[in-house]
PyMOL Python script that loads the backbone (N, CA, C, O; Angstrom):
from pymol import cmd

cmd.read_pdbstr("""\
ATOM      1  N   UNK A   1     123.243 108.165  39.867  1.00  0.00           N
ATOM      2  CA  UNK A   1     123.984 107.997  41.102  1.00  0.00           C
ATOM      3  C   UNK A   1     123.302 108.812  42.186  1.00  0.00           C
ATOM      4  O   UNK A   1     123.128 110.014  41.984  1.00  0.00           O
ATOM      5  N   UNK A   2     123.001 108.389  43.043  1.00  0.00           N
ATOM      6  CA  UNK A   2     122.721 108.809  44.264  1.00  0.00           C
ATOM      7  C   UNK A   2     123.105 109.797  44.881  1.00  0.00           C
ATOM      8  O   UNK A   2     124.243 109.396  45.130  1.00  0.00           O
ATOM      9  N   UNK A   3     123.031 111.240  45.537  1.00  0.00           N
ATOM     10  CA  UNK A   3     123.766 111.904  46.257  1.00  0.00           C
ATOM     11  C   UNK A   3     123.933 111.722  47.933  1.00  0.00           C
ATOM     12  O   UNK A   3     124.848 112.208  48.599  1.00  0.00           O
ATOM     13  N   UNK A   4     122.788 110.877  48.455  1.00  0.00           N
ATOM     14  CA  UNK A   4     122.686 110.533  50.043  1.00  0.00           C
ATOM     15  C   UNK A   4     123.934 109.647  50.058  1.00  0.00           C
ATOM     16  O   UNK A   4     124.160 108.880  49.122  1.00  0.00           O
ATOM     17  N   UNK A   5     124.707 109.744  51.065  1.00  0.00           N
ATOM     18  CA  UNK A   5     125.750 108.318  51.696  1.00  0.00           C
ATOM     19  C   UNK A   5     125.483 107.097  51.752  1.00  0.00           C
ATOM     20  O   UNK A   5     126.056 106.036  51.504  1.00  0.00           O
ATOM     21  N   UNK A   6     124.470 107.448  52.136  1.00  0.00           N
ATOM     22  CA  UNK A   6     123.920 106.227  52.886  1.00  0.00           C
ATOM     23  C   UNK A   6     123.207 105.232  51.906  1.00  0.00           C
ATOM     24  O   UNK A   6     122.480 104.361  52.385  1.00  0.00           O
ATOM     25  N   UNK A   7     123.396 105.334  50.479  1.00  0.00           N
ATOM     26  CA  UNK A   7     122.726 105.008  49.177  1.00  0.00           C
ATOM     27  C   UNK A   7     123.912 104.551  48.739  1.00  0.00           C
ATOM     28  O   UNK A   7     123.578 103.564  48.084  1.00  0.00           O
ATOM     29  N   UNK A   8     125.728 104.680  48.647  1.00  0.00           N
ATOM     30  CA  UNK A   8     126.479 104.288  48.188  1.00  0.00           C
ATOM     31  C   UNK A   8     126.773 102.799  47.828  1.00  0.00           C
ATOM     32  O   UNK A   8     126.916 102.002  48.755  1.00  0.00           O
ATOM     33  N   UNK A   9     126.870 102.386  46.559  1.00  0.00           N
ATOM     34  CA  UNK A   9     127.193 101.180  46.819  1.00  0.00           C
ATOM     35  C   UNK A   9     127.761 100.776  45.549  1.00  0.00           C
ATOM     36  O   UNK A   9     127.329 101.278  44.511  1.00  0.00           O
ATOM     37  N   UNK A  10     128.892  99.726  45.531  1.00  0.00           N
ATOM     38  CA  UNK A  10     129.724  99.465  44.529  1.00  0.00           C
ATOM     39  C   UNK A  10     129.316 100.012  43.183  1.00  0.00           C
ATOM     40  O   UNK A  10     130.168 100.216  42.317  1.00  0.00           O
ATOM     41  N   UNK A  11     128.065 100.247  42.990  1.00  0.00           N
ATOM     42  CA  UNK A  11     127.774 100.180  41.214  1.00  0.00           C
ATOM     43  C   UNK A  11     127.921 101.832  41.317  1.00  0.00           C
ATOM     44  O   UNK A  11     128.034 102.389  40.226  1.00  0.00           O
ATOM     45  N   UNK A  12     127.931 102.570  42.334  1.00  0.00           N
ATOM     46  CA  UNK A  12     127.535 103.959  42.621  1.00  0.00           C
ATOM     47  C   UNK A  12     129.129 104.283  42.494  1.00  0.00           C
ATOM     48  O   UNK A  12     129.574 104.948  41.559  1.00  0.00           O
ATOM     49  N   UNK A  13     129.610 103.963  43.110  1.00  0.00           N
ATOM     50  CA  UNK A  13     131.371 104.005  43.264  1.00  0.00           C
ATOM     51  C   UNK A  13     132.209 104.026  42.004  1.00  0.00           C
ATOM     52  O   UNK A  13     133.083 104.857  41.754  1.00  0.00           O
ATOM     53  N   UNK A  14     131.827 102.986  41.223  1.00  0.00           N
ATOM     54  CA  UNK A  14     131.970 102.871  39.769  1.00  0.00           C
ATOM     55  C   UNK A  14     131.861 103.807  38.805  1.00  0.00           C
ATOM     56  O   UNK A  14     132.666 104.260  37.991  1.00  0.00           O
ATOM     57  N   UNK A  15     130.499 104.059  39.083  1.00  0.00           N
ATOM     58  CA  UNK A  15     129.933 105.373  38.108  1.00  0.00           C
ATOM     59  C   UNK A  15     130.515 106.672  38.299  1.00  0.00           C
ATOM     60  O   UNK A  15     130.845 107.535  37.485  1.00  0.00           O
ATOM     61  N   UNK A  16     130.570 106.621  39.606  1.00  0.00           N
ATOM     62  CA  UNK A  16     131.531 108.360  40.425  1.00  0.00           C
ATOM     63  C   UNK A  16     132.763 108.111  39.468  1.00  0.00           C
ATOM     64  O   UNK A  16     133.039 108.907  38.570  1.00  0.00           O
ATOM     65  N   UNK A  17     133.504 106.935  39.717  1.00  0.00           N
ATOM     66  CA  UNK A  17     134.985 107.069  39.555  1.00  0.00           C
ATOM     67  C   UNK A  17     135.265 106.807  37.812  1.00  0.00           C
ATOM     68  O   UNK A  17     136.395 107.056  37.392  1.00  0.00           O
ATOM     69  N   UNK A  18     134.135 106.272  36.780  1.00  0.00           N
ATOM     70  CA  UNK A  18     134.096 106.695  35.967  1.00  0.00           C
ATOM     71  C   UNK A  18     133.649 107.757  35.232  1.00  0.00           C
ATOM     72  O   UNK A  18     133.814 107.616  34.021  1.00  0.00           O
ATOM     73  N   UNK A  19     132.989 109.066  35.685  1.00  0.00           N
ATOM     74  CA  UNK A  19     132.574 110.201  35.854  1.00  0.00           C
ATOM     75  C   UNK A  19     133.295 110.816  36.190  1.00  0.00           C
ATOM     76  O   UNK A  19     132.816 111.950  36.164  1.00  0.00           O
ATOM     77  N   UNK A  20     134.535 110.849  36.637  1.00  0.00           N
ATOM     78  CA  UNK A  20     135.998 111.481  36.992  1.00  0.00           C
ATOM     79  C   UNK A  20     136.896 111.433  36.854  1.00  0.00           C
ATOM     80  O   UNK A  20     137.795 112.098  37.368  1.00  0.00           O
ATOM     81  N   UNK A  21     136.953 110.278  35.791  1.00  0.00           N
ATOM     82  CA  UNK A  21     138.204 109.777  34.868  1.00  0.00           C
ATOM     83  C   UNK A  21     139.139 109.136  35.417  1.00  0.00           C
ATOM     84  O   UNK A  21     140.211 108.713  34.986  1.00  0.00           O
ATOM     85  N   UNK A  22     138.626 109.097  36.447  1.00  0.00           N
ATOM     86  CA  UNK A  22     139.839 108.256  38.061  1.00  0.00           C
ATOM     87  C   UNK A  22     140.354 106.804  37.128  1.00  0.00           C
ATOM     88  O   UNK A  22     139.852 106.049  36.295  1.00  0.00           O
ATOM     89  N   UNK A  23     141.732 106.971  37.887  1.00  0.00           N
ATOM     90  CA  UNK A  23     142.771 105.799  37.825  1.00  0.00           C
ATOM     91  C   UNK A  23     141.397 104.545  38.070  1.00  0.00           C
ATOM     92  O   UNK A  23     140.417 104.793  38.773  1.00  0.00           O
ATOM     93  N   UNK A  24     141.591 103.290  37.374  1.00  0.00           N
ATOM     94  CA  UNK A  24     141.062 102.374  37.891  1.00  0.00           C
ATOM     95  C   UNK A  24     142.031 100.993  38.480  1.00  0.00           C
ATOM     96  O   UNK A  24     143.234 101.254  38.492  1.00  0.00           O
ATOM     97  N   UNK A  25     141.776  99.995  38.820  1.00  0.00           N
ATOM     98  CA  UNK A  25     142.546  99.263  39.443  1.00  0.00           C
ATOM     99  C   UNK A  25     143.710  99.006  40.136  1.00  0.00           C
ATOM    100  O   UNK A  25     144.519  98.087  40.010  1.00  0.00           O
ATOM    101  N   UNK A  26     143.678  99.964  40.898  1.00  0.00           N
ATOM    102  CA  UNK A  26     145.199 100.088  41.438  1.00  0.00           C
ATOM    103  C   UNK A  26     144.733  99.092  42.999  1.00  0.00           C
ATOM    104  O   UNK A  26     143.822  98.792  43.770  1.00  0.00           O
ATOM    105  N   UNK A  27     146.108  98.933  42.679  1.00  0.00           N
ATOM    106  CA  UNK A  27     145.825  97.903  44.233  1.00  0.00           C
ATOM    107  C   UNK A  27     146.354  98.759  45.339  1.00  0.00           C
ATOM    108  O   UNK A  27     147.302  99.543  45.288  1.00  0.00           O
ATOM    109  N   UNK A  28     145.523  98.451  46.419  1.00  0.00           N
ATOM    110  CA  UNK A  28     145.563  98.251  47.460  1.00  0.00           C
ATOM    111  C   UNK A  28     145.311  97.576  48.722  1.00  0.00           C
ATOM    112  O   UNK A  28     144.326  96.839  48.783  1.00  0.00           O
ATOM    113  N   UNK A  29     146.314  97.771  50.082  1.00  0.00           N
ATOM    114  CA  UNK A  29     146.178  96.720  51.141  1.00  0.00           C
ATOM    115  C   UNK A  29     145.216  97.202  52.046  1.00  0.00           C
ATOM    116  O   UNK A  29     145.151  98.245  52.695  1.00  0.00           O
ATOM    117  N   UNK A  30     144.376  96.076  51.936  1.00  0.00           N
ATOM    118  CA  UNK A  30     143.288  96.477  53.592  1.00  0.00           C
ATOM    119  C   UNK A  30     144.001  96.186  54.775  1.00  0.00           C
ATOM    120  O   UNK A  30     145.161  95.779  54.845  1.00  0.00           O
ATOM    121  N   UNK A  31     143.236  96.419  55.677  1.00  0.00           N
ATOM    122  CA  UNK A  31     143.923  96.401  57.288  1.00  0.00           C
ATOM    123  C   UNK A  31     144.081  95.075  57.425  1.00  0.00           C
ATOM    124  O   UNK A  31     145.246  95.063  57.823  1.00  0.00           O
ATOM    125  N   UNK A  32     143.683  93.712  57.374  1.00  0.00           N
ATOM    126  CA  UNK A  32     144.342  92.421  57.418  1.00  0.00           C
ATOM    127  C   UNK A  32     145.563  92.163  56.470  1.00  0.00           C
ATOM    128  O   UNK A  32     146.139  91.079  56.374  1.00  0.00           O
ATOM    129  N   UNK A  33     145.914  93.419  55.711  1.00  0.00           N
ATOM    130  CA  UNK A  33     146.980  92.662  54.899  1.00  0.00           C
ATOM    131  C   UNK A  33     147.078  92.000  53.306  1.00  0.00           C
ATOM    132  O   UNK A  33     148.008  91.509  52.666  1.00  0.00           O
ATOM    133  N   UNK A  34     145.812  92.217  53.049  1.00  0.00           N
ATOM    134  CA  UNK A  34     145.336  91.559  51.551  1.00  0.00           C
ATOM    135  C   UNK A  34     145.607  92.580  50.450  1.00  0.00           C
ATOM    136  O   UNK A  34     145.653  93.742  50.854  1.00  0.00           O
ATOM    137  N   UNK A  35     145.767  92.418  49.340  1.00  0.00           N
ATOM    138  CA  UNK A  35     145.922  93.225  48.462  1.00  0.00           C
ATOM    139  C   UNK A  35     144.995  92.850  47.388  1.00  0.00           C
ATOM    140  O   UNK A  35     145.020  91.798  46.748  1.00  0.00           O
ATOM    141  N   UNK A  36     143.992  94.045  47.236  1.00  0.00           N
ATOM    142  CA  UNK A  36     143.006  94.372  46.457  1.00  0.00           C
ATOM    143  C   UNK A  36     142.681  95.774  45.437  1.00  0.00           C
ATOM    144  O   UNK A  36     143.195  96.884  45.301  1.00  0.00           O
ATOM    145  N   UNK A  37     141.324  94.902  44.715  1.00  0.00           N
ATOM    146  CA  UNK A  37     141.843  96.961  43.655  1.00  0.00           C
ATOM    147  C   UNK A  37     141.026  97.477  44.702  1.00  0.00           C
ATOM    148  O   UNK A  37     140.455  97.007  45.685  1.00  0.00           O
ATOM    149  N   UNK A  38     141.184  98.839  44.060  1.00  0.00           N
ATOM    150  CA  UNK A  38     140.674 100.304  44.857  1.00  0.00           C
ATOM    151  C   UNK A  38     139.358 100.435  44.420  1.00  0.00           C
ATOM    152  O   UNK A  38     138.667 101.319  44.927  1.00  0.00           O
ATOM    153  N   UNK A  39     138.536  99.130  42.892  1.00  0.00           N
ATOM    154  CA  UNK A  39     137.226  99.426  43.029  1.00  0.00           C
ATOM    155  C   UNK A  39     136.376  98.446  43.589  1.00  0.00           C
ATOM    156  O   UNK A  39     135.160  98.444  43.396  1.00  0.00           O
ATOM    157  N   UNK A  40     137.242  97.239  44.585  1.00  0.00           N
ATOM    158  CA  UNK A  40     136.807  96.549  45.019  1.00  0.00           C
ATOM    159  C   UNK A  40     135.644  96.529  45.861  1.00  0.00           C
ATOM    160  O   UNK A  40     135.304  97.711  45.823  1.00  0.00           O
ATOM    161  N   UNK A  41     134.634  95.801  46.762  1.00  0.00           N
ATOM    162  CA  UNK A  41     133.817  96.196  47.523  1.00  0.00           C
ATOM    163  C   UNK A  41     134.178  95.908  49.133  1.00  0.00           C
ATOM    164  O   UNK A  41     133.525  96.137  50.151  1.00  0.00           O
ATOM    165  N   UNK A  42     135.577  95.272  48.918  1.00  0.00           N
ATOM    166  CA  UNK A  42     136.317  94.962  50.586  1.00  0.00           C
ATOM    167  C   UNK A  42     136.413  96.675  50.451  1.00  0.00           C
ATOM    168  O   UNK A  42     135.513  97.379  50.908  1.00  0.00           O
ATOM    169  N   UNK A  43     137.452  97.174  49.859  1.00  0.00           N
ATOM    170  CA  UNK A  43     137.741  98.636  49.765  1.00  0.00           C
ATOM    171  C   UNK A  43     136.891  99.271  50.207  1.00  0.00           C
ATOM    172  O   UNK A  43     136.643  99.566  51.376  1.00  0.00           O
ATOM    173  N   UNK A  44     136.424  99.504  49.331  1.00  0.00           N
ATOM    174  CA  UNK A  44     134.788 100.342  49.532  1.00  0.00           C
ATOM    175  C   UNK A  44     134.227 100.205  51.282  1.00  0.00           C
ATOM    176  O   UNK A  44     133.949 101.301  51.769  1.00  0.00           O
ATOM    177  N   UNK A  45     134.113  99.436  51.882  1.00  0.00           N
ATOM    178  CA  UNK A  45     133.714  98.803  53.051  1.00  0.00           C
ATOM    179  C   UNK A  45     134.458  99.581  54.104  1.00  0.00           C
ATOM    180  O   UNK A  45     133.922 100.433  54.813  1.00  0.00           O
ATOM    181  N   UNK A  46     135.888  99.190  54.170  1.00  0.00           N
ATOM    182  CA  UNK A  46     136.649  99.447  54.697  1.00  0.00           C
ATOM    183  C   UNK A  46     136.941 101.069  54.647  1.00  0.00           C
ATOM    184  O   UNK A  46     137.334 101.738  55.603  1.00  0.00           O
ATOM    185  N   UNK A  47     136.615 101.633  53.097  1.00  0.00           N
ATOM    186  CA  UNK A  47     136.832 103.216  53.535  1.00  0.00           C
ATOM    187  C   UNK A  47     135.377 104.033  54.171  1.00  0.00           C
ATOM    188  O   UNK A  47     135.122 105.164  54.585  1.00  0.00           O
ATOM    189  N   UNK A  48     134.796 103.039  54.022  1.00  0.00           N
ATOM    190  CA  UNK A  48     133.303 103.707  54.870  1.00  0.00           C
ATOM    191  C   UNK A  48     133.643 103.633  56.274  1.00  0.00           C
ATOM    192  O   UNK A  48     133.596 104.635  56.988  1.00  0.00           O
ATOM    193  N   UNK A  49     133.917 102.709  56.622  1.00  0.00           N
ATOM    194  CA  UNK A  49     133.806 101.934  57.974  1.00  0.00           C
ATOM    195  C   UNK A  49     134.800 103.525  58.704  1.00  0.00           C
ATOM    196  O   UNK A  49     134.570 104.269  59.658  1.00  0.00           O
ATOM    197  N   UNK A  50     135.929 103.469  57.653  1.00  0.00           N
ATOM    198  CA  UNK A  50     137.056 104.417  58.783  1.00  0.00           C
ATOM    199  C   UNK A  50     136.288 105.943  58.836  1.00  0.00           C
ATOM    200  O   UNK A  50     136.352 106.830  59.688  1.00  0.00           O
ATOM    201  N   UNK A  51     135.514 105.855  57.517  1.00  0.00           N
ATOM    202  CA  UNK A  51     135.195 107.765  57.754  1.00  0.00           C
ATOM    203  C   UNK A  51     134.085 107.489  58.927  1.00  0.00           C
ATOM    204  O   UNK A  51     133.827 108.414  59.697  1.00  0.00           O
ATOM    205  N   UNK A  52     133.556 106.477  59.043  1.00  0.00           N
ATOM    206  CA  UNK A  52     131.946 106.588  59.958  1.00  0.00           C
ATOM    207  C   UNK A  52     132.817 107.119  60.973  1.00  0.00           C
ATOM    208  O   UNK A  52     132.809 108.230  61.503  1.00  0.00           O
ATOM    209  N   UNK A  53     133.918 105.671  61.231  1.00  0.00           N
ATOM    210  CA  UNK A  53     134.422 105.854  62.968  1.00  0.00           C
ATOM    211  C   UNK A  53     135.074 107.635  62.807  1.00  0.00           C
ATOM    212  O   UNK A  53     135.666 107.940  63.842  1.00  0.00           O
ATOM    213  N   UNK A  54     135.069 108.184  62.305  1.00  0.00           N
ATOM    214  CA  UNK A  54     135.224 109.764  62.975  1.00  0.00           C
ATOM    215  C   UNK A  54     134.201 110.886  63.073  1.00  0.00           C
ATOM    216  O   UNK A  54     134.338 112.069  63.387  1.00  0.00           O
ATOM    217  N   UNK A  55     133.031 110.106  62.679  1.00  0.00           N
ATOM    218  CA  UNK A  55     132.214 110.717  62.806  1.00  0.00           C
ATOM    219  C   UNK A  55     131.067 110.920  64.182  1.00  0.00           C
ATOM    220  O   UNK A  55     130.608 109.960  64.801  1.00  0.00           O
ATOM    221  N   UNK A  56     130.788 112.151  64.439  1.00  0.00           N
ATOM    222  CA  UNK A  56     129.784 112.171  65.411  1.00  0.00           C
ATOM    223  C   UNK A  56     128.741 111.092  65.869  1.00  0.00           C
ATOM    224  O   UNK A  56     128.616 110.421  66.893  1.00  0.00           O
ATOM    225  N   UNK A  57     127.944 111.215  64.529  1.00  0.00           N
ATOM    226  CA  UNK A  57     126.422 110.334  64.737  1.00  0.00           C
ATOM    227  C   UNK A  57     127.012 108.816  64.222  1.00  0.00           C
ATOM    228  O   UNK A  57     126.702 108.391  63.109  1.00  0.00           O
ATOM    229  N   UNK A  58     127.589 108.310  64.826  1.00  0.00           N
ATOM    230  CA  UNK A  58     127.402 107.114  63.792  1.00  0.00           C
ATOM    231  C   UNK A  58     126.764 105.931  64.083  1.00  0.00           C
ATOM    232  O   UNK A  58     126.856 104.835  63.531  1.00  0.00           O
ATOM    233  N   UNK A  59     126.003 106.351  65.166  1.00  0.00           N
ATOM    234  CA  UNK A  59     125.100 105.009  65.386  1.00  0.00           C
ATOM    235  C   UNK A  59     123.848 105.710  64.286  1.00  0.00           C
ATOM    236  O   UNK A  59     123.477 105.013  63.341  1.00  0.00           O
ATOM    237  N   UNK A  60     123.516 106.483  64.395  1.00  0.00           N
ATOM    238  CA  UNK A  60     122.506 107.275  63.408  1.00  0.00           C
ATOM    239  C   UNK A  60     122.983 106.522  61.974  1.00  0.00           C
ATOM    240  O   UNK A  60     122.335 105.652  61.391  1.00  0.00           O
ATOM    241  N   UNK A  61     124.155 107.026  61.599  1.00  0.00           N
ATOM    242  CA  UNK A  61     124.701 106.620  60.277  1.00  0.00           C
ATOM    243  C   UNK A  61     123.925 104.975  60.019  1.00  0.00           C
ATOM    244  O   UNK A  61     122.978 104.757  59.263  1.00  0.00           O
ATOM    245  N   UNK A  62     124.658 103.943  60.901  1.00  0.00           N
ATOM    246  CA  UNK A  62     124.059 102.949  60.730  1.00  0.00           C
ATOM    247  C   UNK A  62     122.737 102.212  60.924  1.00  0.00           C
ATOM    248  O   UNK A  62     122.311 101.099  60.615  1.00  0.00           O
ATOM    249  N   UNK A  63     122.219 103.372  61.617  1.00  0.00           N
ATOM    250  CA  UNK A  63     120.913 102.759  61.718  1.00  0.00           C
ATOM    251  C   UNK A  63     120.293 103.265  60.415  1.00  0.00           C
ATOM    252  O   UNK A  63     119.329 102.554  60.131  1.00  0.00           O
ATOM    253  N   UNK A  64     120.540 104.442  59.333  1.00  0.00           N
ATOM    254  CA  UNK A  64     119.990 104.665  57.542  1.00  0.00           C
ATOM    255  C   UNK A  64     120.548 103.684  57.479  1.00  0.00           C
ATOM    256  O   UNK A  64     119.741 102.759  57.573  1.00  0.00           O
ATOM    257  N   UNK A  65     122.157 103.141  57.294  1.00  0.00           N
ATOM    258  CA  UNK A  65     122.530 101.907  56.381  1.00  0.00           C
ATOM    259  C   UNK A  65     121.433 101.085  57.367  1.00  0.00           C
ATOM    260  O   UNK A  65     120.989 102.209  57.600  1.00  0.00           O
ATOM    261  N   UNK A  66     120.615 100.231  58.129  1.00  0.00           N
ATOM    262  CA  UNK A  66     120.102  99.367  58.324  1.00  0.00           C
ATOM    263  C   UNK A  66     118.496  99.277  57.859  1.00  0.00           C
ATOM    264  O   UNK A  66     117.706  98.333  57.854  1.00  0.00           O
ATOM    265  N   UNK A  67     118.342 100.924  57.406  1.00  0.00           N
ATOM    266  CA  UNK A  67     116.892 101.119  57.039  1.00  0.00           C
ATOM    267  C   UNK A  67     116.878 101.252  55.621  1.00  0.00           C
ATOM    268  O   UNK A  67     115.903 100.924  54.945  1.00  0.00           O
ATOM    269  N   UNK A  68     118.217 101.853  55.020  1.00  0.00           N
ATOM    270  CA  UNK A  68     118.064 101.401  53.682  1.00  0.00           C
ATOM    271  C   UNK A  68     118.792 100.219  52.522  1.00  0.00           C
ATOM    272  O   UNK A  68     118.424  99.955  51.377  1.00  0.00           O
ATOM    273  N   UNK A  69     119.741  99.759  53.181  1.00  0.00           N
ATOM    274  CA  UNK A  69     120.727  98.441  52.363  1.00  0.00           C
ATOM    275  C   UNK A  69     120.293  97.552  53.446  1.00  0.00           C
ATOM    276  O   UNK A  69     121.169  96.696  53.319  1.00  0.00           O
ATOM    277  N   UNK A  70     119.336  97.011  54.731  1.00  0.00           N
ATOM    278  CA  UNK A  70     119.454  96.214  55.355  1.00  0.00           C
ATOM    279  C   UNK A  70     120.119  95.801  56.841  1.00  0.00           C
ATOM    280  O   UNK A  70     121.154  96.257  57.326  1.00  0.00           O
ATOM    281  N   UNK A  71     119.422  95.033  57.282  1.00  0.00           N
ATOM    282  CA  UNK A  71     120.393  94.749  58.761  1.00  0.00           C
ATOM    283  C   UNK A  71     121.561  94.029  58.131  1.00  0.00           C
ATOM    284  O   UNK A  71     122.593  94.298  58.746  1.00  0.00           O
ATOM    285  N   UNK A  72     121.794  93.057  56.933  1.00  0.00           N
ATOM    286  CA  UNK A  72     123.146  92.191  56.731  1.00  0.00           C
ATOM    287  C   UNK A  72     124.081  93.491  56.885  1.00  0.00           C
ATOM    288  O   UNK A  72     124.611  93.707  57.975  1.00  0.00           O
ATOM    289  N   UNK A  73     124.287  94.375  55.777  1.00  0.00           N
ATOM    290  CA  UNK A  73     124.839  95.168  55.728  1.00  0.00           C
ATOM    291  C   UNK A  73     125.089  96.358  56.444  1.00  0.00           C
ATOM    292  O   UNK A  73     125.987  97.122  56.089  1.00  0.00           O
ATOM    293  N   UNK A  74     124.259  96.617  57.578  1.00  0.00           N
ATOM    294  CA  UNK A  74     124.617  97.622  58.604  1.00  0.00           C
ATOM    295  C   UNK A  74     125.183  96.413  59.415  1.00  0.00           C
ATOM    296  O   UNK A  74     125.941  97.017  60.174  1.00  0.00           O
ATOM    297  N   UNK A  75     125.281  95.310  59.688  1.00  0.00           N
ATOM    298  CA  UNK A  75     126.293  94.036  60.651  1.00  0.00           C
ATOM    299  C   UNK A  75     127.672  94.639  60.086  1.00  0.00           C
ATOM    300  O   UNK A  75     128.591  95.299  60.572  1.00  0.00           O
ATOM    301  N   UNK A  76     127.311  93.978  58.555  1.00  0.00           N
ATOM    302  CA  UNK A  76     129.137  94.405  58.417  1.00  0.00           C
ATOM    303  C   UNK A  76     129.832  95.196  58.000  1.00  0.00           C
ATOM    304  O   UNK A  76     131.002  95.022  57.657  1.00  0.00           O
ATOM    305  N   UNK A  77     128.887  96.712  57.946  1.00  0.00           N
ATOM    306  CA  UNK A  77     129.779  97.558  58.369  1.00  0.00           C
ATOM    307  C   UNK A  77     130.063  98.093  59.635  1.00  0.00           C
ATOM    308  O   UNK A  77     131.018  98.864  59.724  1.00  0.00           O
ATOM    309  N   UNK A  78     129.444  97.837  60.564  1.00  0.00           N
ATOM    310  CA  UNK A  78     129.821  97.663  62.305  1.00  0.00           C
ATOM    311  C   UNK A  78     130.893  96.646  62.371  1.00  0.00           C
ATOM    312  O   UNK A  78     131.964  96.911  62.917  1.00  0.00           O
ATOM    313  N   UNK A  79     130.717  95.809  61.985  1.00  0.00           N
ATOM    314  CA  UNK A  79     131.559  94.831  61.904  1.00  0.00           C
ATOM    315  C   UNK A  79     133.436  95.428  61.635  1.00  0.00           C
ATOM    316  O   UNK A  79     134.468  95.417  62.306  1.00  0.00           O
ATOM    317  N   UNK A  80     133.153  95.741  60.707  1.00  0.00           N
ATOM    318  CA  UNK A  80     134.382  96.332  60.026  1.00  0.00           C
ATOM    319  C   UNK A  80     134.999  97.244  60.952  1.00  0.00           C
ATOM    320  O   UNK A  80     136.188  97.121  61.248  1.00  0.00           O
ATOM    321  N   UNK A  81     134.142  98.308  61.513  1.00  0.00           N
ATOM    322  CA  UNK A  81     134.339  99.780  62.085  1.00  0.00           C
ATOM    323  C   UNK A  81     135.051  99.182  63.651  1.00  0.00           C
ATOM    324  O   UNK A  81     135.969  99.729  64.262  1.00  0.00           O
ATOM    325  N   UNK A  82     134.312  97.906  64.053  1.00  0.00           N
ATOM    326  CA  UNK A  82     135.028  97.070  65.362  1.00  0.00           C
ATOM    327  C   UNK A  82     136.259  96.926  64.876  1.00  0.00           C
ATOM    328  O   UNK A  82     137.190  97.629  65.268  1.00  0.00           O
ATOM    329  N   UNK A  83     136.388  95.971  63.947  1.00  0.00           N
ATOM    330  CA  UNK A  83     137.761  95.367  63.655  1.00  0.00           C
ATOM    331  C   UNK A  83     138.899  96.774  63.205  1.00  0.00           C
ATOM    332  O   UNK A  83     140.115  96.632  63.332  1.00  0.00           O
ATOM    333  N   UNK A  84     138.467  97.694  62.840  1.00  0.00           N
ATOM    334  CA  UNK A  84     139.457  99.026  62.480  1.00  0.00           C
ATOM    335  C   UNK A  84     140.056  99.633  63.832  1.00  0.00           C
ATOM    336  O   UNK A  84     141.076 100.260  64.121  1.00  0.00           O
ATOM    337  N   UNK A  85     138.749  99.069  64.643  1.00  0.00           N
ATOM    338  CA  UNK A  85     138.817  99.753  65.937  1.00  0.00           C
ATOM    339  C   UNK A  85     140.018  98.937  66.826  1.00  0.00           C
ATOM    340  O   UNK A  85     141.085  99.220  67.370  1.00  0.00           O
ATOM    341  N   UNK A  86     139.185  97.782  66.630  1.00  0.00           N
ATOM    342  CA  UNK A  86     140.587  96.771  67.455  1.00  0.00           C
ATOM    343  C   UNK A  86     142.043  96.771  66.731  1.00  0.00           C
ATOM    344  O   UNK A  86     142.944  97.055  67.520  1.00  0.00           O
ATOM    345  N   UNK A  87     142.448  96.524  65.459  1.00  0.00           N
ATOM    346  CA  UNK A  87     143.135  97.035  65.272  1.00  0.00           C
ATOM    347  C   UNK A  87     144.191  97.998  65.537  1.00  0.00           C
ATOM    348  O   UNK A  87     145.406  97.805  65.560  1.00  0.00           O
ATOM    349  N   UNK A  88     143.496  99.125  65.746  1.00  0.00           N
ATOM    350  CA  UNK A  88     144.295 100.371  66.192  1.00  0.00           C
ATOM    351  C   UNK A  88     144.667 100.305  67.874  1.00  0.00           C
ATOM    352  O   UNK A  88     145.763 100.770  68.187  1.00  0.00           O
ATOM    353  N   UNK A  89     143.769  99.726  69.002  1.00  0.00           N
ATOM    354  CA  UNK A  89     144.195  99.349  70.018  1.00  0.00           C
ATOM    355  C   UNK A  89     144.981  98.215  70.238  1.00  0.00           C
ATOM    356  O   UNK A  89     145.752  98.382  71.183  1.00  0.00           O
ATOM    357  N   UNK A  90     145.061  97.097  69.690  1.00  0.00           N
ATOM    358  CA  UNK A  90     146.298  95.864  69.875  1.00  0.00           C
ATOM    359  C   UNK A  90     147.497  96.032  69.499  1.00  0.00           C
ATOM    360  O   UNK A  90     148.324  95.134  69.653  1.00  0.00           O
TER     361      UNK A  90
END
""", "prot")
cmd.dss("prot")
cmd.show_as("cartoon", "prot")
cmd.util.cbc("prot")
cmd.orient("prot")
């Protein structure tokens, strides 16, 4: 498993949370309303997206996710971090 952030990714998440004996499948609702498990990769997405948006650098942040998982995946986690964003203003 990886220790950089910016390296996280479902199979990494897995391994942490089986390495810690963590609860597995518990559901939970994302911000549209869906109900999914907690080792899902909507999840996963969605809890990145909210820690970036409080963070300082986070155009920095996404520009590693775009240099190391890709431009698809730095889209949608911008993507996400918009929609958390709009969200909270409508």
């Amino acid at each position: 498993m990886k220790n950089d952030t910016h390296e996280w990714r479902l199979e990494d998440w897995r391994e942490y949370r089986d390495l810690h004996q963590m609860t597995t499948d518990v559901s939970v609702t994302l911000r549209d309303g869906r109900i999914v498990s907690s080792s899902s990769e909507a999840w996963r997405l969605e809890c990145e997206a909210r820690t970036i948006l409080k963070r300082r650098d986070r155009k920095e942040y996404l520009e590693k996710v775009r240099l190391k998982r890709g431009v698809d995946a730095a889209v949608k986690l911008r993507n996400e971090m918009l929609a958390i964003k709009g969200s909270k203003n409508g």
